[in-house]
N, C-alpha and C positions, 0 to 999 in steps of 0.2 A: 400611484407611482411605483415603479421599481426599488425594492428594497437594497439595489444593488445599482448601481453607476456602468456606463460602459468603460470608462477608465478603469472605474474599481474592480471589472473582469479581467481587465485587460492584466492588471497586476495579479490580482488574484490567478489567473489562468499559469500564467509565468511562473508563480510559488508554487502551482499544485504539478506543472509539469518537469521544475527542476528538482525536488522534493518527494515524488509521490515513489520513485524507483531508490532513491540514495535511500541506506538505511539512516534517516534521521528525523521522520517522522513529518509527513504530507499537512496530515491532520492537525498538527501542533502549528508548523508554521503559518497553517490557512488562518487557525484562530491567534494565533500572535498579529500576523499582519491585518488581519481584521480587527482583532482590538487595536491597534497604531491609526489605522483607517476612521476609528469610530464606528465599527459597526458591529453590534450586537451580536456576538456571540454564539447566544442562545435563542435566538429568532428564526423560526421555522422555513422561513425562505432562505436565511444564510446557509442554516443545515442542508437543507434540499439542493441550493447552488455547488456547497463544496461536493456533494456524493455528484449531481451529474457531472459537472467538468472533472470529477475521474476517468470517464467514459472517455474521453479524450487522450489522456494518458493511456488508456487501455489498449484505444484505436492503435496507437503510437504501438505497440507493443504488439498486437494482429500484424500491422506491417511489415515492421522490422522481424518479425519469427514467423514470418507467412508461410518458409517452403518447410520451417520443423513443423509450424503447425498442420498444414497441408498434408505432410508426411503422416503425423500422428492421425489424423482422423479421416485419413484413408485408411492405414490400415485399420482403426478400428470399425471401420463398414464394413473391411472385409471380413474383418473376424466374427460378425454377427454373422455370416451368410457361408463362413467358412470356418469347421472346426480346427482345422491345420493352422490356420493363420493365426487362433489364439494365443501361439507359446508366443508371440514375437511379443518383445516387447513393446515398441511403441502400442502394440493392442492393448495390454497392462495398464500401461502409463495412463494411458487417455482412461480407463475407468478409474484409475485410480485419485485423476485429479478431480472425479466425480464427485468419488465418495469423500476424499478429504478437503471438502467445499462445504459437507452435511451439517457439521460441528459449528460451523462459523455461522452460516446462514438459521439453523434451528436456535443459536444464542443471542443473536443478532436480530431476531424476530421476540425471542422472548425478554429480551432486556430492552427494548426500545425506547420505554421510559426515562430508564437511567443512565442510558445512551443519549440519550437526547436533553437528561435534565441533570442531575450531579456532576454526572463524570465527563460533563463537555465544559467544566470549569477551566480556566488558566491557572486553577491551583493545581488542578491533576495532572495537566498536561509537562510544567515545568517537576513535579515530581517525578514522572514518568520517563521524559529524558535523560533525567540523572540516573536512576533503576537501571532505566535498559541501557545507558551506556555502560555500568558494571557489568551486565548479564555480556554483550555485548564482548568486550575485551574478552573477560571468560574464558566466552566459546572461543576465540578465534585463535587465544593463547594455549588452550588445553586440547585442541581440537588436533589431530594430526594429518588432516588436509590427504587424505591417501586413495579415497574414493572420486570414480570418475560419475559422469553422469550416465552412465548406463550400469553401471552400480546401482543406480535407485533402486528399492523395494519399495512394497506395501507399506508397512512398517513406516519409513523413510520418509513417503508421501502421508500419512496419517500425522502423524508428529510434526511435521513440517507442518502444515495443511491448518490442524488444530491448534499451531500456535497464534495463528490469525489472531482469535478470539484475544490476546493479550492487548493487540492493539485498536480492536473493536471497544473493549471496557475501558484501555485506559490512552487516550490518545495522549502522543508524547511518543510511549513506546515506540512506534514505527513497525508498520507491517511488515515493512522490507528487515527491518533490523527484527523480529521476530523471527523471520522464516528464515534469515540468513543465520543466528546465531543457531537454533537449534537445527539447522543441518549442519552447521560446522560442530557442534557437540556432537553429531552422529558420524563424524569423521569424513565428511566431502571436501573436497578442496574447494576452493575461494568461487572459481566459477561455475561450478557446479551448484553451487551454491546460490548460487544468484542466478543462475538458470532456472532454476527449482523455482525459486520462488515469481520468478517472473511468472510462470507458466500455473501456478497452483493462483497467481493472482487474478487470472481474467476471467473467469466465472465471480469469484466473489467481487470484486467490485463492477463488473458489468451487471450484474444481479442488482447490485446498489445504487447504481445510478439510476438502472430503468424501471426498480423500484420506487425512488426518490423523484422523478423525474414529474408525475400528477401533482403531488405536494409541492414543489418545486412551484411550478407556474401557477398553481393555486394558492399560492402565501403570497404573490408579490413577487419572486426572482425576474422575472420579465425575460418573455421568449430571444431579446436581441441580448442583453449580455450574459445571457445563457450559453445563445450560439456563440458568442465572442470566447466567452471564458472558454469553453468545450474545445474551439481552434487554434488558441493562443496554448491551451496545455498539449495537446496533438505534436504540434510545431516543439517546443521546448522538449517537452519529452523524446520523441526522436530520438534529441541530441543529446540528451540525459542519459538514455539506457544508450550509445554506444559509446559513450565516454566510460561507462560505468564498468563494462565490459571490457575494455580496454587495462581499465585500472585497477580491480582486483585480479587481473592477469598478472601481478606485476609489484603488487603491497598487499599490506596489513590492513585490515580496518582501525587498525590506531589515530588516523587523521577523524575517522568520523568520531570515536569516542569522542575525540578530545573537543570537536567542536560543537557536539550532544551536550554535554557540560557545560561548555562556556554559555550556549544559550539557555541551559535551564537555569544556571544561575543568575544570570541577565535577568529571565523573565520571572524570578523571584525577586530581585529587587526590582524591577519594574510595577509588579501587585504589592509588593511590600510599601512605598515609596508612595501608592496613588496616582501613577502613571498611566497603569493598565488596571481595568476591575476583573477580576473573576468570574 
């Protein structure tokens, strides 16, 4: 039997695709709601299901930035086959979200263990949300928002890039709220900022899923609410990244701290209490 329910995609898919772009952590709320669910955690089918219905949020994000990504890696064909074409930057960009994918995926490979065994507690994750929502305010209050996105550097993409790994070790964090805080510490404004990290996102977790993806249907996840989860995050995300877009156009990341907090502390009394186990 399926270690996983077609409902229980169906939710599931829903959390990973309203969650996986807001900086508040995809990861966190997949194993919150699956511990509420009853379902184990730390079970190699559940791991394998959350990585590939990211793939679906990712799709979601190929869509929606088809004609920037289309842009970027044309010209980066052309600039293999043409030295002129190299100063442009989208030719830049595109290796650059190359190289700063190397950090995450080479840490990612070598901690798998404890990726997959301590640090996928509900102890770390409610830690992790409180942490990164300090880090989090931080940046967006000391940050001075004065870079566009063609501003990006090397530099800019590596640091951004290499923050990944904070929410690879300690889920909670949030990928998105890693890569957003530390481009706003490097002084981008809000969208830029979440542009950035959009686009430094679809390598590493498309890497993730279609790594996880043998594992995945070889534990039990079952090929039907795989596909389910995968459609249902697709659809939700969508409408996630252009709300998302919309709204740091426009505010502070202050709403997300505040409700980073309010569920890490939830989900310490929830472990604390014997509600939820770790």
């Amino acid at each position: 039997m399926s270690a996983i329910s077609i409902g229980q995609a169906v939710v599931l898919g829903a959390v990973e695709g309203v969650t996986e772009f807001l900086p508040v952590s995809s990861t966190g709320h997949l194993k919150i709601v699956e511990g509420l669910m009853g379902i184990p955690v730390d079970d190699d089918a559940v791991i394998g299901f959350s990585a590939v219905i990211q793939v679906g949020a990712i799709a979601a994000v190929l869509v929606y930035f088809s004609k920037d990504i289309a842009r970027i890696v044309s010209a980066w064909a052309r600039g293999l086959r043409d030295r002129e074409e190299r100063y442009h930057h989208d030719y830049k960009f595109a290796w650059w979200v190359i190289f700063a994918t190397v950090p995450v995926v080479l840490v990612g490979l070598a901690a798998k263990p404890l990726i997959k065994g301590p640090l996928a507690s509900l102890w770390v994750v409610a830690g992790s949300l409180i942490v990164g929502s300090g880090v989090m305010w931080w940046a967006d209050r000391t940050g001075r928002h004065k870079r566009g996105e063609d501003d990006t550097s090397f530099k800019d993409a590596m640091l951004v890039g290499g923050s990944q790994i904070l929410a690879l070790l300690f889920p909670g964090f949030s990928r998105s709220g890693a890569t957003m805080s530390t481009a706003l510490m490097l002084d981008l404004d809000r969208v830029a900022a979440t542009r950035l990290s959009f686009f430094l996102g679809i390598p590493a977790l498309t890497g993730a899923g279609v790594y996880e993806l043998k594992d995945a249907l070889g534990t039990g996840a079952g090929a039907a609410p795989l596909a389910v989860g995968t459609l249902v995050s697709f659809v939700v995300a969508y409408a996630s990244i252009a709300w998302l877009l919309k709204f740091v156009a426009k505010h502070t990341f202050n709403s997300f701290v505040v409700y980073r907090i309010a569920v890490g502390v939830l989900l310490f009394g929830l472990l604390g209490t014997g509600v939820l186990h770790g």
